[in-house]
N, C-alpha and C positions, 0 to 999 in steps of 0.2 A: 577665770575660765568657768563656762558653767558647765552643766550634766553630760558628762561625755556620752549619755545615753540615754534617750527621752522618745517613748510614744507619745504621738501628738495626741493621734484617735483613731479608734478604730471600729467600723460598723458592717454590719452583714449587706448583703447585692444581691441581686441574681444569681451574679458568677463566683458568688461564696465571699468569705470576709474581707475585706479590702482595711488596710492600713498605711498608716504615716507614721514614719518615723523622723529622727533629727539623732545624730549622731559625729562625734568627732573620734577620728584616729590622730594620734600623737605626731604618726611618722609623716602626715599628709601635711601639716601643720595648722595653726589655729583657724580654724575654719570648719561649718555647719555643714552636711551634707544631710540632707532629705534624698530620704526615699520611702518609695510608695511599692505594698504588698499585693500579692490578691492572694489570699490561701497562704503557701508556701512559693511562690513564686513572684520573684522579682520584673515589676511593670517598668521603672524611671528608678532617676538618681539622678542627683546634680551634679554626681563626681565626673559625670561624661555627659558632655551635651553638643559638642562640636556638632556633631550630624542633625542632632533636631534644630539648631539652628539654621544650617545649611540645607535642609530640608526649604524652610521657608525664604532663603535666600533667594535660592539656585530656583524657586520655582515662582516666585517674584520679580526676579529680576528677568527672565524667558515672556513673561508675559508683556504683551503691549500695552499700552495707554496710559492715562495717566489719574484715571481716577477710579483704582481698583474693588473690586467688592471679591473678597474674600473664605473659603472657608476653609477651617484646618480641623480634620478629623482625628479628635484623642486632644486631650487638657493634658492630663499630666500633671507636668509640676509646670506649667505653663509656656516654655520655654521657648516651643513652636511661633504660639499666640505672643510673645513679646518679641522675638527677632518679627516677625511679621508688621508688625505695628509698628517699627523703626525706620519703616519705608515709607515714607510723606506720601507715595502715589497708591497707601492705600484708604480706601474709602470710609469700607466698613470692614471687619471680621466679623465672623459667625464663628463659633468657636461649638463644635457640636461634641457630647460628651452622654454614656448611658449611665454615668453611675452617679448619681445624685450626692454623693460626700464627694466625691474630687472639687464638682463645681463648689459644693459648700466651702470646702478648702480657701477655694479661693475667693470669695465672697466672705466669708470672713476674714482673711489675710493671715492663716493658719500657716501659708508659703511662702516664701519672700516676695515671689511677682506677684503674688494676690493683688497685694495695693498700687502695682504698676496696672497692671490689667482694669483694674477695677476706675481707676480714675482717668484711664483712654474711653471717650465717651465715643471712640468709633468699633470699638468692643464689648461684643452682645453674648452671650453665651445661651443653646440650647440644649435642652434638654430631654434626649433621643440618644436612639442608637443610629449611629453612621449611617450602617449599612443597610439597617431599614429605609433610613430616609432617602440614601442614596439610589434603590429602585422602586422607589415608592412613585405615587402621580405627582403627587406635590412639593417634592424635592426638602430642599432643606430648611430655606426659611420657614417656617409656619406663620409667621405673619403675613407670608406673602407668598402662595401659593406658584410655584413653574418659574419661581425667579429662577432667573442668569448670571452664571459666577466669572469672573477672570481666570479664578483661578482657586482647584482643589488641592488641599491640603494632607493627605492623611498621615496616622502616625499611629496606630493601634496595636495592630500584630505584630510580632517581631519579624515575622516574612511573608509571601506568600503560602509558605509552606509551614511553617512553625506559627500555631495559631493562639489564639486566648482562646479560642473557645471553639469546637470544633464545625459550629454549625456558623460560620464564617468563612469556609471555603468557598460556598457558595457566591461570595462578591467575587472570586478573582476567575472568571468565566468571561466570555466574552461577551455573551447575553446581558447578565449583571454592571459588569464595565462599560455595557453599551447606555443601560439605561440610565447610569451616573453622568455620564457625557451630554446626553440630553440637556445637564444644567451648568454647561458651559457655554460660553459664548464663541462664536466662530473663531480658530485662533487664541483659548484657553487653554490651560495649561493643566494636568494632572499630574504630580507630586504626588512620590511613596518613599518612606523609611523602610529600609530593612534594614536590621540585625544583619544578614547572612549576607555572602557573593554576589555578585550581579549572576542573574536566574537565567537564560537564557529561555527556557519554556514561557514563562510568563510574559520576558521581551515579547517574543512573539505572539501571543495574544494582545498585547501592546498593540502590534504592530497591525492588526485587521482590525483596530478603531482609529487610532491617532497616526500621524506622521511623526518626523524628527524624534525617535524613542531612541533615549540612551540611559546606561545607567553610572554616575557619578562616584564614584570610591571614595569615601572621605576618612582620610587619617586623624589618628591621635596617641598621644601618650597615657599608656596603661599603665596606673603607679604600682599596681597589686601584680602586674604580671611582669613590669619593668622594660617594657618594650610596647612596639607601636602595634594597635590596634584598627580595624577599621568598620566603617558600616558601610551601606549604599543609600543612593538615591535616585530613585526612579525616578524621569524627566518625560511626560508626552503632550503634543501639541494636538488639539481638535483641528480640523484642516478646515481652511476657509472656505464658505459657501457650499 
């Protein structure tokens, strides 16, 4: 067995110190759990990921066609960006992230999916913040100025309401949500994680850009609390034509 208890690394941000750790509990059994700090507060874990998977599922499999171009807002510990990439219909991912040590993470293989990610040559990673890019003119590629996505990804804040930072409320407006949409293709698809309940308020702002807005409840087994858990999943479709 090795270090039940191991900083990987840890460096200053914008949004104040950002860390990795690697750790084993006894009770869990033998097995690594990474997670990832900012400050004093907890961003990702491995111990739970059903939802960031199902995130990229549930909003992959909504979309049409069959040769997807992708983006998923928030790295992490990667987990979004590798269920995503398990889907042959997709193209490319963009995997857009602000904090220059997550990407490094996984560019170096600091993470366990590092070296899955890294060797998917349909997986690009940028280096930005979302939520700039997302009402910005030039959208998200920077290589390629007003491209058109299948399908958005995000996964940043724990909700619309509970934020990282507080000058982020600002995307969940119907303005700001409007001008994300812009870089979708007719028929794409917008995908959100939350932490918390399905929002009803936010639905509805949902609801005056996209059609078909629902939100997903996704269960899990909570070992630390001994009982079932859940997160959400925003689901909305840009209407055709």
């Amino acid at each position: 067995m090795g270090l039940m208890f191991e900083q990987i690394d840890s460096q200053p941000s914008a949004l104040g110190e950002i860390t990795l750790r690697r750790r084993r509990i006894p009770a869990l059994g033998d097995r690594d759990i990474f997670e990832v700090k900012l400050g004093d507060e907890f961003l990702m874990s491995s111990m739970f990921v059903d939802a960031e998977v199902a995130l990229a599922d549930l909003g992959i499999e909504r979309a049409a066609g069959e040769s997807l171009d992708v983006v998923v807002g928030g790295l992490g510990l990667g987990y979004t960006a590798d269920a995503a990439l398990r889907h042959d219909r997709v193209n490319e991912l963009l995997v857009v992230d602000a904090l220059d040590a997550v990407i490094q993470w996984h560019e170096q293989e600091k993470v366990p999916l590092g070296q899955v990610l890294n060797a998917d040559p349909r997986c690009r990673y940028v280096l930005g913040s979302f939520f700039d890019l997302a009402v910005s003119r030039g959208g998200f590629d920077t290589q390629s100025p007003g491209r058109l996505f299948d399908a958005i990804l995000l996964d940043i804040d724990h909700s619309p309401r509970a934020l990282l930072n507080e000058s982020n409320a600002s995307f969940y407006t119907t303005e700001s949500l409007g001008r994300m949409a812009r870089f979708l293709k007719d028929g794409g698809v917008f995908a959100m994680w939350s932490n918390d309940p399905p929002d009803e308020p936010f639905m509805d702002t949902l609801r005056e850009l996209f059609v078909d807005v629902e939100a997903r409840v996704v269960s899990f087994y909570n070992p630390f609390q001994n009982r079932e858990s859940t997160n959400t999943v925003f689901l909305a479709t840009k209407s055709e034509g």
